[in-house]
mmCIF file as Biopython writes it, N, C-alpha, C and O atoms, coordinates in Angstrom:
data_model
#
loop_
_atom_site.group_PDB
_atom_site.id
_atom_site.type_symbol
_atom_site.label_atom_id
_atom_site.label_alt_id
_atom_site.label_comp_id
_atom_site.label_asym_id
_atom_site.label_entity_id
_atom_site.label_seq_id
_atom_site.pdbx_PDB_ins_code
_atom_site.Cartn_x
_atom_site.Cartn_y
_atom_site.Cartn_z
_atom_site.occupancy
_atom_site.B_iso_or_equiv
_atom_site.auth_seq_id
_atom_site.auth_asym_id
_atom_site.pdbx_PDB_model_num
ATOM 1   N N  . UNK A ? 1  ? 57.903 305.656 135.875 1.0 0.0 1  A 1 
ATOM 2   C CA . UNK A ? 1  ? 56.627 304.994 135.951 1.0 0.0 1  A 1 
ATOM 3   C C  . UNK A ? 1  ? 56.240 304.683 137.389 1.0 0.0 1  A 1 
ATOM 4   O O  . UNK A ? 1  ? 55.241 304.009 137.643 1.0 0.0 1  A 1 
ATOM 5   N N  . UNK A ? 2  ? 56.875 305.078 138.132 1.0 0.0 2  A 1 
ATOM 6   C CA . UNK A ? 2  ? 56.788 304.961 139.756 1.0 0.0 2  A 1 
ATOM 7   C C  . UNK A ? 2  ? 55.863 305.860 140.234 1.0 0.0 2  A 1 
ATOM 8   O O  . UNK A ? 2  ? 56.101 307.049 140.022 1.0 0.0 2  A 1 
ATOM 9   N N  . UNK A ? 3  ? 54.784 305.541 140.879 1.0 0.0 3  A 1 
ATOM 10  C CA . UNK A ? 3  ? 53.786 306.504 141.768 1.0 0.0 3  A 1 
ATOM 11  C C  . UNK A ? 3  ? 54.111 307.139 143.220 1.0 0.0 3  A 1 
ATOM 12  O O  . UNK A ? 3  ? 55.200 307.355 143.752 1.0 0.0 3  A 1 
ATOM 13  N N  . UNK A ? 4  ? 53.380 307.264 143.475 1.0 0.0 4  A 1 
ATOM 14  C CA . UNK A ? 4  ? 53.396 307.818 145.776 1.0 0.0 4  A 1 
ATOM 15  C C  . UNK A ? 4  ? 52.981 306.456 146.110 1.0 0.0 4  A 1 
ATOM 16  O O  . UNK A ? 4  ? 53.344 306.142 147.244 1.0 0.0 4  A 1 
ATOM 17  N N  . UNK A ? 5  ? 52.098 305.211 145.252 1.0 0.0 5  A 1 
ATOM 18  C CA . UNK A ? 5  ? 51.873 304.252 146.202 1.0 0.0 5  A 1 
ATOM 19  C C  . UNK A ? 5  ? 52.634 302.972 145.749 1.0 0.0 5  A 1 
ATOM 20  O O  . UNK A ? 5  ? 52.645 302.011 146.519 1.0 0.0 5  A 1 
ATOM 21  N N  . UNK A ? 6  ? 53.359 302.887 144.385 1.0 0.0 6  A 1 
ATOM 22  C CA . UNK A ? 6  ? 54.155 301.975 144.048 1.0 0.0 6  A 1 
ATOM 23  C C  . UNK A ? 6  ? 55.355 301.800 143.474 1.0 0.0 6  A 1 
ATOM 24  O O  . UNK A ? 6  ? 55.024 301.247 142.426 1.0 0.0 6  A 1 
ATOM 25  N N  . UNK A ? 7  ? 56.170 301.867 143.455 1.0 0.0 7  A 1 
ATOM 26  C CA . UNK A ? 7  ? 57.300 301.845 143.082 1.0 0.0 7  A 1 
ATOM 27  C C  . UNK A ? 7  ? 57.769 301.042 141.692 1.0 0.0 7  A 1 
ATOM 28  O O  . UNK A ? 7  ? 57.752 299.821 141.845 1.0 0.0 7  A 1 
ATOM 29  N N  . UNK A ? 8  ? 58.164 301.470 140.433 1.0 0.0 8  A 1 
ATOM 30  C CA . UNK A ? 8  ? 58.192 300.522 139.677 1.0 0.0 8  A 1 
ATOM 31  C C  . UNK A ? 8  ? 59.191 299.804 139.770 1.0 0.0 8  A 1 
ATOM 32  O O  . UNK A ? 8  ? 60.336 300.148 140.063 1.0 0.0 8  A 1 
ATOM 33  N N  . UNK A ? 9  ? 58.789 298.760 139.518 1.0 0.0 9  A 1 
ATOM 34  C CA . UNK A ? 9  ? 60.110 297.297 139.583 1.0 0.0 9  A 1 
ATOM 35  C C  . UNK A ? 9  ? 59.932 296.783 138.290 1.0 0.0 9  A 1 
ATOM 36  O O  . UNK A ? 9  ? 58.767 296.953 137.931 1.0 0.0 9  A 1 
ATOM 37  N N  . UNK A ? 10 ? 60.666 296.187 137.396 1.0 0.0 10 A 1 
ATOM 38  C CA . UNK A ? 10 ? 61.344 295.363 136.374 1.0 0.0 10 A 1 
ATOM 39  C C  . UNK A ? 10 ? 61.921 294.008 136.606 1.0 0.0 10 A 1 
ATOM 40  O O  . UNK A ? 10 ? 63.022 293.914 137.149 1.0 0.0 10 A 1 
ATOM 41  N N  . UNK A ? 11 ? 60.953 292.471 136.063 1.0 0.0 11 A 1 
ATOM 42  C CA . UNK A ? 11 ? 61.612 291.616 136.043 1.0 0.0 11 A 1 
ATOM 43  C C  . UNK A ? 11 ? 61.525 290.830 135.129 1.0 0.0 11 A 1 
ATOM 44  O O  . UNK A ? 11 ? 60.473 290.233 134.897 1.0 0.0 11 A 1 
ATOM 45  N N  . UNK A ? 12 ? 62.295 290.718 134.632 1.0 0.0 12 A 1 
ATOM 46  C CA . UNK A ? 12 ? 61.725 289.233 133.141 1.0 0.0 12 A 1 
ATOM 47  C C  . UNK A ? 12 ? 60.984 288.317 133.428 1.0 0.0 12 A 1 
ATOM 48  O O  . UNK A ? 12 ? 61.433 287.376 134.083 1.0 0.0 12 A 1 
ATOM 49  N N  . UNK A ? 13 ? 59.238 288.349 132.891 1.0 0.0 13 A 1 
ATOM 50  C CA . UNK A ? 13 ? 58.839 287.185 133.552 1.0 0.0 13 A 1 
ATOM 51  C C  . UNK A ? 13 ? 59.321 285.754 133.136 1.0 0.0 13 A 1 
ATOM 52  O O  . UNK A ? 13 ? 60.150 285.633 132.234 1.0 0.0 13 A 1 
ATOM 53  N N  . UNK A ? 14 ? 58.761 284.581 133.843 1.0 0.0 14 A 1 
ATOM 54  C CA . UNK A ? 14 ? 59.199 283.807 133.880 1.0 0.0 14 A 1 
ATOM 55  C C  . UNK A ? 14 ? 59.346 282.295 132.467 1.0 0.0 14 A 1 
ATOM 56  O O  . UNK A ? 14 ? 59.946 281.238 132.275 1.0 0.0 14 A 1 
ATOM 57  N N  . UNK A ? 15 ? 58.415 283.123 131.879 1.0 0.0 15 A 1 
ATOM 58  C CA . UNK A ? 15 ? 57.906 282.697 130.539 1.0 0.0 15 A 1 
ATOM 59  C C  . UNK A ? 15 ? 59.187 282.678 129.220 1.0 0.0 15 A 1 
ATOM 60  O O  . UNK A ? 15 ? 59.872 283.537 128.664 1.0 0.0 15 A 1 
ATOM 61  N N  . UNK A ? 16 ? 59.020 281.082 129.121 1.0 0.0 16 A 1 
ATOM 62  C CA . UNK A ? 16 ? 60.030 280.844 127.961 1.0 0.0 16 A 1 
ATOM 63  C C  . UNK A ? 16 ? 59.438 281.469 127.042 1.0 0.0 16 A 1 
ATOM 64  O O  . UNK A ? 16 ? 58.265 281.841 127.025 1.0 0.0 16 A 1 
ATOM 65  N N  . UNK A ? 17 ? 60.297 281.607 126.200 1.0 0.0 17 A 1 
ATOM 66  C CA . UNK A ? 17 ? 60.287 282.133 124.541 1.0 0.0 17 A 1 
ATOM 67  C C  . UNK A ? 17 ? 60.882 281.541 123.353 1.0 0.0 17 A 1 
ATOM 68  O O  . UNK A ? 17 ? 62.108 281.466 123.275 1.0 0.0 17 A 1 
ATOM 69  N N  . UNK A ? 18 ? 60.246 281.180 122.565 1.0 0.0 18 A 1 
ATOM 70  C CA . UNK A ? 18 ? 60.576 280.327 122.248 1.0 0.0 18 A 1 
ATOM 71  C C  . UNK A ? 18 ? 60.563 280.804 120.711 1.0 0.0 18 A 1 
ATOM 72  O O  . UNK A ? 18 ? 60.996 280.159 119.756 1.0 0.0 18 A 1 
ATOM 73  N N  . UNK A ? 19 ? 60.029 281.953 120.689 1.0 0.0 19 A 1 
ATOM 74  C CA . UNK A ? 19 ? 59.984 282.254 119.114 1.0 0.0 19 A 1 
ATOM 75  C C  . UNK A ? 19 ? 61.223 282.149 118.012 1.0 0.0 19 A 1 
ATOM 76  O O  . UNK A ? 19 ? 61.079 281.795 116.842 1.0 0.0 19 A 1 
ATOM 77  N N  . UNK A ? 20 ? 62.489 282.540 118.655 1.0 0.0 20 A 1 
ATOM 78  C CA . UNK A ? 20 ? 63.634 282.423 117.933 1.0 0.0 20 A 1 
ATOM 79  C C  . UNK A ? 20 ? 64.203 281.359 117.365 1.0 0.0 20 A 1 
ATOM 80  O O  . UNK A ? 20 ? 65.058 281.192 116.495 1.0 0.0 20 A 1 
ATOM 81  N N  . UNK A ? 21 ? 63.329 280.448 118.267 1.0 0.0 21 A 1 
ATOM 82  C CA . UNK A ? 21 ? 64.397 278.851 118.121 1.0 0.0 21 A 1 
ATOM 83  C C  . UNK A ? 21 ? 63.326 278.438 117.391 1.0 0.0 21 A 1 
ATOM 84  O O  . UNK A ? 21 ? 63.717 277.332 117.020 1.0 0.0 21 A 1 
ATOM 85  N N  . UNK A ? 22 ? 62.164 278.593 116.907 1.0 0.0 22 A 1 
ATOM 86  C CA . UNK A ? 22 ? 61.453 277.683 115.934 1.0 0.0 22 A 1 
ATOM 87  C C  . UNK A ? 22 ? 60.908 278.319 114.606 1.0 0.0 22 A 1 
ATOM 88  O O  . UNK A ? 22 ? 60.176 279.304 114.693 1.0 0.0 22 A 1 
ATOM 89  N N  . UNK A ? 23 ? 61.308 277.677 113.108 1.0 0.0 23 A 1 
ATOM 90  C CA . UNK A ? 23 ? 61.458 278.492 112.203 1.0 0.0 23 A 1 
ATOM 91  C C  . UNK A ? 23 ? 59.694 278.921 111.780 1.0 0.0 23 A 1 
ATOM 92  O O  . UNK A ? 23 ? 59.390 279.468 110.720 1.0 0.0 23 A 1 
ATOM 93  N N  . UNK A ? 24 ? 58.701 278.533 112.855 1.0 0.0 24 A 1 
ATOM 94  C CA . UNK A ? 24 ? 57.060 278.294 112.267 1.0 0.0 24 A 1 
ATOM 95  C C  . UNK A ? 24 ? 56.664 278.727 113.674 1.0 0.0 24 A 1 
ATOM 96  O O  . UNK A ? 24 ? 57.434 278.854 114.626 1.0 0.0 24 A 1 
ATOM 97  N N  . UNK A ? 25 ? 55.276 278.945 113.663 1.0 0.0 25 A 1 
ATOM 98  C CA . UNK A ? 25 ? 54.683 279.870 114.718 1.0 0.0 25 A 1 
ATOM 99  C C  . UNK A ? 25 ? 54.479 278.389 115.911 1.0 0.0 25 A 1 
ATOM 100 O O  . UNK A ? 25 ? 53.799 278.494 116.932 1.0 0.0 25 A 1 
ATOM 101 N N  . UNK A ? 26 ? 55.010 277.435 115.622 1.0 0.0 26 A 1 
ATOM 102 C CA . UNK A ? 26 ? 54.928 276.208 116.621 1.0 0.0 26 A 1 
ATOM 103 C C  . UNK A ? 26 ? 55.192 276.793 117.742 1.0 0.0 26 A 1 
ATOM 104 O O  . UNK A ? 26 ? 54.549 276.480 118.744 1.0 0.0 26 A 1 
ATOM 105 N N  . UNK A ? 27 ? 56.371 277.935 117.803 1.0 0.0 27 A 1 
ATOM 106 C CA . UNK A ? 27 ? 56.416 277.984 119.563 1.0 0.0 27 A 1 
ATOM 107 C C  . UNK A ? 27 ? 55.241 278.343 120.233 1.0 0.0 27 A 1 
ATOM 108 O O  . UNK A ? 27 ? 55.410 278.264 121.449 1.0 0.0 27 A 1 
ATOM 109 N N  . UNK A ? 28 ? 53.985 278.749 119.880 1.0 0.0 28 A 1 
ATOM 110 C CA . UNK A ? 28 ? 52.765 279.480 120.255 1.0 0.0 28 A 1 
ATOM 111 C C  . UNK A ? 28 ? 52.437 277.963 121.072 1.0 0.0 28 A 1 
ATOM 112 O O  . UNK A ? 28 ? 51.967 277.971 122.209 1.0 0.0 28 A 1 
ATOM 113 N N  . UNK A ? 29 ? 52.678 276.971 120.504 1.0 0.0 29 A 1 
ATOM 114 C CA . UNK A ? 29 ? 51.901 275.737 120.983 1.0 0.0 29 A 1 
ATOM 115 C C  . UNK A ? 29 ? 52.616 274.774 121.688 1.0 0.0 29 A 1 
ATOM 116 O O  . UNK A ? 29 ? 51.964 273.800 122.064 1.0 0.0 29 A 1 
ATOM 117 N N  . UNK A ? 30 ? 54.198 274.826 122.047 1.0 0.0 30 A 1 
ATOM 118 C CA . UNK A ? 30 ? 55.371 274.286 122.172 1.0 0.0 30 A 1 
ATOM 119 C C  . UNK A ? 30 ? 55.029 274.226 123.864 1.0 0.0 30 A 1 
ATOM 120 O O  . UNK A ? 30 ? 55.564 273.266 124.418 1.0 0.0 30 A 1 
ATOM 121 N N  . UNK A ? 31 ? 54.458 274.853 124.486 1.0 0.0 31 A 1 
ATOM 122 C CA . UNK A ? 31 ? 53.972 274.040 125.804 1.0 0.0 31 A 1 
ATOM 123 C C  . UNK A ? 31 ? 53.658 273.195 125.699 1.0 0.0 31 A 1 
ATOM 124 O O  . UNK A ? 31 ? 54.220 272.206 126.169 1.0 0.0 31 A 1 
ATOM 125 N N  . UNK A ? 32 ? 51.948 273.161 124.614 1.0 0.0 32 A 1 
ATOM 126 C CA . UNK A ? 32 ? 51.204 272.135 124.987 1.0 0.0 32 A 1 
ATOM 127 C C  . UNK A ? 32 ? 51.466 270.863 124.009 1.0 0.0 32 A 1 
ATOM 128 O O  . UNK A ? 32 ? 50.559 270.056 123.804 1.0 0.0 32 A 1 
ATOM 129 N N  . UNK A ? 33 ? 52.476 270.752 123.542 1.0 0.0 33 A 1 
ATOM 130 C CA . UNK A ? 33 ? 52.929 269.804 122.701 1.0 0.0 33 A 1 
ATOM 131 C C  . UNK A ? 33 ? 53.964 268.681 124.318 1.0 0.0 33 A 1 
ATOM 132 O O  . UNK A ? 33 ? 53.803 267.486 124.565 1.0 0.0 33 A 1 
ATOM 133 N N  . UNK A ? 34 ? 54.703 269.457 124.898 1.0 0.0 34 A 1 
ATOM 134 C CA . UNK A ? 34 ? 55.409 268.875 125.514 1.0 0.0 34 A 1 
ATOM 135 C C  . UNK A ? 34 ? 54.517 267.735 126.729 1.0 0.0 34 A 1 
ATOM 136 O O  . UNK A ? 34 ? 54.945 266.637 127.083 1.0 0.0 34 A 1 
ATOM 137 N N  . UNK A ? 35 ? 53.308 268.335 127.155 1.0 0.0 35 A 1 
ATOM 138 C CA . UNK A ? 35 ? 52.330 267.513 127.630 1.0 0.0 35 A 1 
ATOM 139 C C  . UNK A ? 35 ? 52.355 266.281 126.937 1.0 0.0 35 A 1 
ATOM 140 O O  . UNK A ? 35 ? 52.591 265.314 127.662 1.0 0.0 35 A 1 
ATOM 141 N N  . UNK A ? 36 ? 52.239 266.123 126.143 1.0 0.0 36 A 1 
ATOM 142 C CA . UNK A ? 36 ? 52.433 264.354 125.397 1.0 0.0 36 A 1 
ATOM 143 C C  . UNK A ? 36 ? 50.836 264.380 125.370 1.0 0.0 36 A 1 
ATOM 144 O O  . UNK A ? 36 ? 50.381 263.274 125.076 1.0 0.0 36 A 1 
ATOM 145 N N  . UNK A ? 37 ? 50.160 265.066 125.532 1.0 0.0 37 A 1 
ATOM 146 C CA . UNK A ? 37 ? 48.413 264.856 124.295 1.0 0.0 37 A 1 
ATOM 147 C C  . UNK A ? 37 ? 47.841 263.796 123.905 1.0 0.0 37 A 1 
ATOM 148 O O  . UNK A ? 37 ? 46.793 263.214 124.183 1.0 0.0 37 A 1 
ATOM 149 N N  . UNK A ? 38 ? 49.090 263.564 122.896 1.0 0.0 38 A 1 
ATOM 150 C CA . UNK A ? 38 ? 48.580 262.336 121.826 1.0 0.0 38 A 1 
ATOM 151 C C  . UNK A ? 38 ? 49.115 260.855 122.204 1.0 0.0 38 A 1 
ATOM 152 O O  . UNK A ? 38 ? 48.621 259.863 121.667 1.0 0.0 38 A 1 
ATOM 153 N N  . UNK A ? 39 ? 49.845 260.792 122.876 1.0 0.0 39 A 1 
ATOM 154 C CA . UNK A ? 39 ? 50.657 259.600 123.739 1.0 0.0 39 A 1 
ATOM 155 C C  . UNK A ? 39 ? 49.717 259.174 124.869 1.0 0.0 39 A 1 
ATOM 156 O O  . UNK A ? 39 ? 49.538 257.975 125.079 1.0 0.0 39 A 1 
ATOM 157 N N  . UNK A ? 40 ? 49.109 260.118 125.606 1.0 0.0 40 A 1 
ATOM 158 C CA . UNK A ? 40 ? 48.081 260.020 126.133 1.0 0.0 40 A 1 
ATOM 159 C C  . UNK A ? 40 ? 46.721 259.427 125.734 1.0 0.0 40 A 1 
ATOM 160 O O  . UNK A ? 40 ? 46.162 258.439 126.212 1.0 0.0 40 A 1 
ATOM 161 N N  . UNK A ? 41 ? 46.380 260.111 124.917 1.0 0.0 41 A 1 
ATOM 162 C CA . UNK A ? 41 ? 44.911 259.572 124.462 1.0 0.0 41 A 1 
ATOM 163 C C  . UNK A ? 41 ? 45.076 257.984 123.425 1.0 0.0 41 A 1 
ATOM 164 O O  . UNK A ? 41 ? 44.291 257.055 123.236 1.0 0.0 41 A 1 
ATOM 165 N N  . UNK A ? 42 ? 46.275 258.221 123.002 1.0 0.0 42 A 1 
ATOM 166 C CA . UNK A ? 42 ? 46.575 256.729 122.588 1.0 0.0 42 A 1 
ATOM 167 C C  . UNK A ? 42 ? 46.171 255.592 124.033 1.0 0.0 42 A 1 
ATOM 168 O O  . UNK A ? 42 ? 45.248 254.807 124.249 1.0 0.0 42 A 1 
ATOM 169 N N  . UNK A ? 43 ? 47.255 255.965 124.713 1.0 0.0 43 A 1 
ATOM 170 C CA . UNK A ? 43 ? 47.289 255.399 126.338 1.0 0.0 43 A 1 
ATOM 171 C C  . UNK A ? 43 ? 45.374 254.900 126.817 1.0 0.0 43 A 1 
ATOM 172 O O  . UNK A ? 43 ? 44.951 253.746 126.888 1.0 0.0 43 A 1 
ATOM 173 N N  . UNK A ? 44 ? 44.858 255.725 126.977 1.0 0.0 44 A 1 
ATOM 174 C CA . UNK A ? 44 ? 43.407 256.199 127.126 1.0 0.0 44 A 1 
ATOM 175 C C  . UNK A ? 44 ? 42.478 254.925 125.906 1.0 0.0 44 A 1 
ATOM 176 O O  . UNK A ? 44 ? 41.480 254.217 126.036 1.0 0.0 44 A 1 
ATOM 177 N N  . UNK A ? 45 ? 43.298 255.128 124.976 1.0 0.0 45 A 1 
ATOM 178 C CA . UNK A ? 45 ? 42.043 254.289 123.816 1.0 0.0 45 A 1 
ATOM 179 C C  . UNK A ? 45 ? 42.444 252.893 124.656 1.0 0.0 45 A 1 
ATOM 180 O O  . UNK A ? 45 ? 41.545 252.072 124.835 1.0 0.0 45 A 1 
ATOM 181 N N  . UNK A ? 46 ? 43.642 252.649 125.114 1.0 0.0 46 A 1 
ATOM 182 C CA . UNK A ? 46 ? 44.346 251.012 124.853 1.0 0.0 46 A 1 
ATOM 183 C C  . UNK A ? 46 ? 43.750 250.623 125.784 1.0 0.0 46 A 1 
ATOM 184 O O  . UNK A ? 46 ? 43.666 249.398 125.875 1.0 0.0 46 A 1 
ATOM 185 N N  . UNK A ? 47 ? 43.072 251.485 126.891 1.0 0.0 47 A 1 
ATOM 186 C CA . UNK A ? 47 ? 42.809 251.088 128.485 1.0 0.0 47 A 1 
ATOM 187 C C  . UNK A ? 47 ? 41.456 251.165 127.907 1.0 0.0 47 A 1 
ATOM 188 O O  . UNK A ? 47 ? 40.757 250.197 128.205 1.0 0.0 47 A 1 
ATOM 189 N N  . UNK A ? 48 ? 40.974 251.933 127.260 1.0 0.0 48 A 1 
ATOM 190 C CA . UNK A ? 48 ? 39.201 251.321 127.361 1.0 0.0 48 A 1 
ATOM 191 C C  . UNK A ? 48 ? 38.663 250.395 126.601 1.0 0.0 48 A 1 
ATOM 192 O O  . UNK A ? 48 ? 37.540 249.909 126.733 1.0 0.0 48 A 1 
ATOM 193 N N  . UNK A ? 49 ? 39.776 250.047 125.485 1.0 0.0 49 A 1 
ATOM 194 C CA . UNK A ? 49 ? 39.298 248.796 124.727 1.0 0.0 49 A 1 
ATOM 195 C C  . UNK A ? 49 ? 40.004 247.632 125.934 1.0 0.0 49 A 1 
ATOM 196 O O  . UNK A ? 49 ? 39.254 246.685 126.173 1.0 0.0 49 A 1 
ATOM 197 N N  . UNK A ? 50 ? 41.273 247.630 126.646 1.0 0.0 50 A 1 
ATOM 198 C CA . UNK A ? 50 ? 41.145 246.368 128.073 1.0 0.0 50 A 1 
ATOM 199 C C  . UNK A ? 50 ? 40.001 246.768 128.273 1.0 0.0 50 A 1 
ATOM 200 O O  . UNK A ? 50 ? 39.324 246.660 127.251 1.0 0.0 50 A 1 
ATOM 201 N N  . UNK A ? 51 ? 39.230 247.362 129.481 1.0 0.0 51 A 1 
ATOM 202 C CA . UNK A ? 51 ? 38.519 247.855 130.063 1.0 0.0 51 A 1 
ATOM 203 C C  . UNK A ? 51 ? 37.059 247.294 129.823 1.0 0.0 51 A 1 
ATOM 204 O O  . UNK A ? 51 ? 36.363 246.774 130.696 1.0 0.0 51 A 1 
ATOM 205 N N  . UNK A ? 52 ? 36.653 247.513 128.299 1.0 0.0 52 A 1 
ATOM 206 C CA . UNK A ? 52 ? 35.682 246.734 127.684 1.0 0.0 52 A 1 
ATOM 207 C C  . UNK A ? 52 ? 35.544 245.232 127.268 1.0 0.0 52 A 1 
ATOM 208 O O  . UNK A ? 52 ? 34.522 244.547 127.221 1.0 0.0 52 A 1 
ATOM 209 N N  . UNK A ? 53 ? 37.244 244.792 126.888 1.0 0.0 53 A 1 
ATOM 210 C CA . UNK A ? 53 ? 37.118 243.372 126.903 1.0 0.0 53 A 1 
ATOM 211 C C  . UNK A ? 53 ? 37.284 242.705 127.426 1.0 0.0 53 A 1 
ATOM 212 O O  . UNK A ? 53 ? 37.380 241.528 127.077 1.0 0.0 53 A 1 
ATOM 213 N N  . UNK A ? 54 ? 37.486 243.494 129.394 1.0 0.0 54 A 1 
ATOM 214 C CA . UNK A ? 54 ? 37.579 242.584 130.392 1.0 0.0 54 A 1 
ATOM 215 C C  . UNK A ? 54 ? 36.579 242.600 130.719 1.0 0.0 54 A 1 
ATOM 216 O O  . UNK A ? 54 ? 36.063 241.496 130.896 1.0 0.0 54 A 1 
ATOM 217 N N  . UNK A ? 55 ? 35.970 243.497 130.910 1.0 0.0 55 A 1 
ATOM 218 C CA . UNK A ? 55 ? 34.709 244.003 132.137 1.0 0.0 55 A 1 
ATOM 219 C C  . UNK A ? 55 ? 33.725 244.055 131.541 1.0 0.0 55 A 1 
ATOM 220 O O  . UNK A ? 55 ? 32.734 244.039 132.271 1.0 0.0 55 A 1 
ATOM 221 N N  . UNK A ? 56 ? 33.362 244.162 129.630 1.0 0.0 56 A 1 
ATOM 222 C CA . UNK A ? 56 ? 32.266 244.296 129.607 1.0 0.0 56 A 1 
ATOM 223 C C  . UNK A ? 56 ? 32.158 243.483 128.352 1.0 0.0 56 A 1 
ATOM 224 O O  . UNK A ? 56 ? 32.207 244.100 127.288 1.0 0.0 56 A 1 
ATOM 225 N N  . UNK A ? 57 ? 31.974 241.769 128.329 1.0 0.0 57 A 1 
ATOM 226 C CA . UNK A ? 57 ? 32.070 241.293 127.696 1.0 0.0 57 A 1 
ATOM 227 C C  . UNK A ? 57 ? 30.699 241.015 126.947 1.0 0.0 57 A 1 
ATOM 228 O O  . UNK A ? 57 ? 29.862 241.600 127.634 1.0 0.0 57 A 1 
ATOM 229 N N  . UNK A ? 58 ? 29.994 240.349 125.769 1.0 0.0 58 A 1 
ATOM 230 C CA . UNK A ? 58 ? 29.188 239.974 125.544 1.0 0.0 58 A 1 
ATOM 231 C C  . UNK A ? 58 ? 27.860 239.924 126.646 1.0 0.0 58 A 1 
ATOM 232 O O  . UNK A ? 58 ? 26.889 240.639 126.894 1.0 0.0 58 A 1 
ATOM 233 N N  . UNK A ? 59 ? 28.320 238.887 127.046 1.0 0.0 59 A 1 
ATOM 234 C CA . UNK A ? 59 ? 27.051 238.307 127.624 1.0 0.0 59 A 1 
ATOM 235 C C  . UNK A ? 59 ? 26.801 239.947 129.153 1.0 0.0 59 A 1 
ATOM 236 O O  . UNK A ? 59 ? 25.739 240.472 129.487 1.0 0.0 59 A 1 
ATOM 237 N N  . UNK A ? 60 ? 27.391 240.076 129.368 1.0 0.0 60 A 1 
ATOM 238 C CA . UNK A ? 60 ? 27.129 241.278 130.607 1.0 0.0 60 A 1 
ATOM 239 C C  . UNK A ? 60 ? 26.419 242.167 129.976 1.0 0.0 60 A 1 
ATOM 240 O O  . UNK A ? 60 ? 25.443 242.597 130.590 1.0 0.0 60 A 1 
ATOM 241 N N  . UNK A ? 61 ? 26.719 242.774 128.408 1.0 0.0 61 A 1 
ATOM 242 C CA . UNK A ? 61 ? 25.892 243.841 128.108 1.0 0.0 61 A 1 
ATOM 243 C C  . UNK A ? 61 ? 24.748 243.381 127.441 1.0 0.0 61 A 1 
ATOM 244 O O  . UNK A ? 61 ? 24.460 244.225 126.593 1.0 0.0 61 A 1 
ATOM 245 N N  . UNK A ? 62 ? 23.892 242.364 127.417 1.0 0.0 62 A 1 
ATOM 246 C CA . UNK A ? 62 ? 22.598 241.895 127.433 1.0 0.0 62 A 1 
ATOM 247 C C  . UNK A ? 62 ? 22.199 241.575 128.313 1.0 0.0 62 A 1 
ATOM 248 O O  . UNK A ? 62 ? 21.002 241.295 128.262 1.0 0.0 62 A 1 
ATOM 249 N N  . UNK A ? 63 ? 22.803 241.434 129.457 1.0 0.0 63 A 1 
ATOM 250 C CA . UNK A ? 63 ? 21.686 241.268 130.640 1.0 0.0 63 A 1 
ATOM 251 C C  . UNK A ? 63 ? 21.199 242.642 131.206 1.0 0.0 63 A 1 
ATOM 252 O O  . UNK A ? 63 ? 21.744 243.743 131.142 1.0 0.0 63 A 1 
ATOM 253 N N  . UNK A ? 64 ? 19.926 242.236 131.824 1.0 0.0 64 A 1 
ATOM 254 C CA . UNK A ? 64 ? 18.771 243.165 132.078 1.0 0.0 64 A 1 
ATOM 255 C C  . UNK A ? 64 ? 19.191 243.748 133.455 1.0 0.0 64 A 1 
ATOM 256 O O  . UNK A ? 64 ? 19.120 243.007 134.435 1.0 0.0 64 A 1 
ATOM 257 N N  . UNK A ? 65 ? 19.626 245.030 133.593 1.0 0.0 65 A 1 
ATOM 258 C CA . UNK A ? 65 ? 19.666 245.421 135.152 1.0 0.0 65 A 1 
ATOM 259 C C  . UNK A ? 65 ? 18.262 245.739 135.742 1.0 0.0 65 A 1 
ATOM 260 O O  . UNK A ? 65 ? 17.476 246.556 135.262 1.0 0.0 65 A 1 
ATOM 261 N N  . UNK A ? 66 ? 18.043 244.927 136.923 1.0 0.0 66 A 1 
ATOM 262 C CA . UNK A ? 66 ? 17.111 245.275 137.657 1.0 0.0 66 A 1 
ATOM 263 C C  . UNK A ? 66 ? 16.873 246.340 138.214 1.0 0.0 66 A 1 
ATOM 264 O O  . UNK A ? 66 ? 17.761 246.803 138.929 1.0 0.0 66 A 1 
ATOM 265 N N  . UNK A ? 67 ? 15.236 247.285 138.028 1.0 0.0 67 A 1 
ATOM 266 C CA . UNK A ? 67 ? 15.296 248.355 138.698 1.0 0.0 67 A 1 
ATOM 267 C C  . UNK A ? 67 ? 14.738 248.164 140.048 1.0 0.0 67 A 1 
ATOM 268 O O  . UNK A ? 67 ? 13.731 247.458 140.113 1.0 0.0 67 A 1 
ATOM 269 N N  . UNK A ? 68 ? 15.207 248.663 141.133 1.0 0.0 68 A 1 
ATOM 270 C CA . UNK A ? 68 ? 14.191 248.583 141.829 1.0 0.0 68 A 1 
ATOM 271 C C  . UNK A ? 68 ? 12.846 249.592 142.194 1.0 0.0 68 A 1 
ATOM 272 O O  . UNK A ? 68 ? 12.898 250.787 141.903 1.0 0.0 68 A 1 
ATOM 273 N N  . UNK A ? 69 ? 12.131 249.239 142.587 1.0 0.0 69 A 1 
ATOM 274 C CA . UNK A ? 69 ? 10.777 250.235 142.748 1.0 0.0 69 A 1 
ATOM 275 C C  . UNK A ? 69 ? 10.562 250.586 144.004 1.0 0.0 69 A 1 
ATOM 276 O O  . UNK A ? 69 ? 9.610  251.313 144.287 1.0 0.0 69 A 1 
#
């Protein structure tokens, strides 16, 4: 498979595989599982409900922001 301008080379890329070790097509998704996703957006809800019941209490979201002209 070698040309005049390249030479073929062979290397296993670097990409796990994971198909053997899982009895369901999960390894297809077994990257993005290890990201933690859902640990995250848990994380994410807990900070915008602080977020809202520090910073944006009652009385702040009825007052009128001034525009200026």
């Amino acid at each position: 498979m070698s040309t005049a301008y390249k030479a073929y080379f062979y290397q296993q890329d670097r990409a796990y595989h994971y198909a053997n070790r899982r009895p369901d097509m999960t390894y297809l998704i077994y990257d993005e599982q290890l990201l933690g996703m859902d640990d995250y957006l848990d994380n994410l809800q807990e900070y915008m409900t602080f977020y809202e019941n520090t910073f944006l209490k009652g009385d702040m979201l009825q007052q009128e922001v001034p525009v200026p002209n």
